[in-house]
C-alpha positions, 0 to 999 in steps of 0.5 A: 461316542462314534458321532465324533468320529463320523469325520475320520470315518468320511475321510478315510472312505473318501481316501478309499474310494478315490484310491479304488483300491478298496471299494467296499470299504471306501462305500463302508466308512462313507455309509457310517459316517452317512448313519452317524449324520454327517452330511457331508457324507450323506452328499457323497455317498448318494453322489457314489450311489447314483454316478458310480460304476462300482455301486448299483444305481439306485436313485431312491436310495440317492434321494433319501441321502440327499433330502437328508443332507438337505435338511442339514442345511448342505445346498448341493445336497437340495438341488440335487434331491429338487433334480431327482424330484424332478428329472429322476428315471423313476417317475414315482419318485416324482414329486413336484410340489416338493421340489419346488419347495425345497427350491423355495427354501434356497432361494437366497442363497442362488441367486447365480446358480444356473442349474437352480434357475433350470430346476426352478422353470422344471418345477413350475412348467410341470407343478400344480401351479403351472406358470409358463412366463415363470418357466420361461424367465427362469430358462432365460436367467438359467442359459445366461448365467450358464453362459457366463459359467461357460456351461454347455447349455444346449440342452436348456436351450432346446426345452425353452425352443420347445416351449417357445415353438408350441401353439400360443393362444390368448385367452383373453385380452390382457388390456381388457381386464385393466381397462384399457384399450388393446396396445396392439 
């Protein structure tokens, strides 16, 4: 069966792709592979789809081989279909209840990862179930794990000024719904 020989195929698009001598066969192979389900290769080829200068850009057909290696259980490939969910150019490829499932679904296995902590406060400053204090602890933990990994994370940093800068209005007293008297 060609299923067995979905790993040779990855592997020698690979090769192809990274020599750049042969491009649409590297992108060939990695497709194969791609249809016979190895995630691995679904990873790399929406990597190709969306990084490359050699394939055309195409963030819809990136997510489709993302959320498909996703579902295999490949956590690179579902933080990036969370990223595209959230961040894509393509708005209608939007979907931030989606994304923050996917987010939920990894979550065990994150617990140090900067970029998931920042798709994480995306997805609830933009969800249904909008949760700034969540947005702002996980902007934190994303920029102190970031720092640590030594990741520019400048960028992260100008959206928690952003939120931090709005206009803040309390609702209600905080103290009062406990009971208690105002500790200010």
């Amino acid at each position: 069966s060609k299923l067995g020989h979905s790993p040779a195929m990855y592997e020698y698009g690979l090769k192809l792709y990274r020599e750049q001598t042969d491009i649409e066969q590297a992108i060939y192979w990695l497709s194969e592979a791609s249809r016979y389900g190895l995630a691995r290769a679904e990873y790399r080829l929406a990597k190709i789809i969306l990084d490359s200068d050699w394939v055309e850009f195409d963030e819809k057909k990136a997510l489709y081989w993302f959320e498909s290696a996703a579902m295999k259980g490949d956590l690179a490939a579902s933080i990036r279909a969370a990223d595209l969910l959230l961040t894509a150019k393509d708005k209608s490829l939007h979907d931030i209840d989606k994304a923050a499932n996917i987010l939920t679904e990894i979550a065990s296995s994150q617990s140090k990862n900067p970029e998931y902590f920042y798709l994480l406060a995306l997805s609830s400053k933009k969800g249904s179930k909008r949760d700034i204090k969540a947005t702002i602890d996980n902007l934190y933990k994303a920029i102190s794990f970031g720092q640590i990994a030594n990741w520019d994370v400048s960028e992260w940093e100008d959206v928690l000024r952003d939120i931090l800068a709005g206009d803040i209005r309390i609702i209600e007293d905080p103290y009062e719904s406990f009971g208690l008297m105002g500790a200010g």
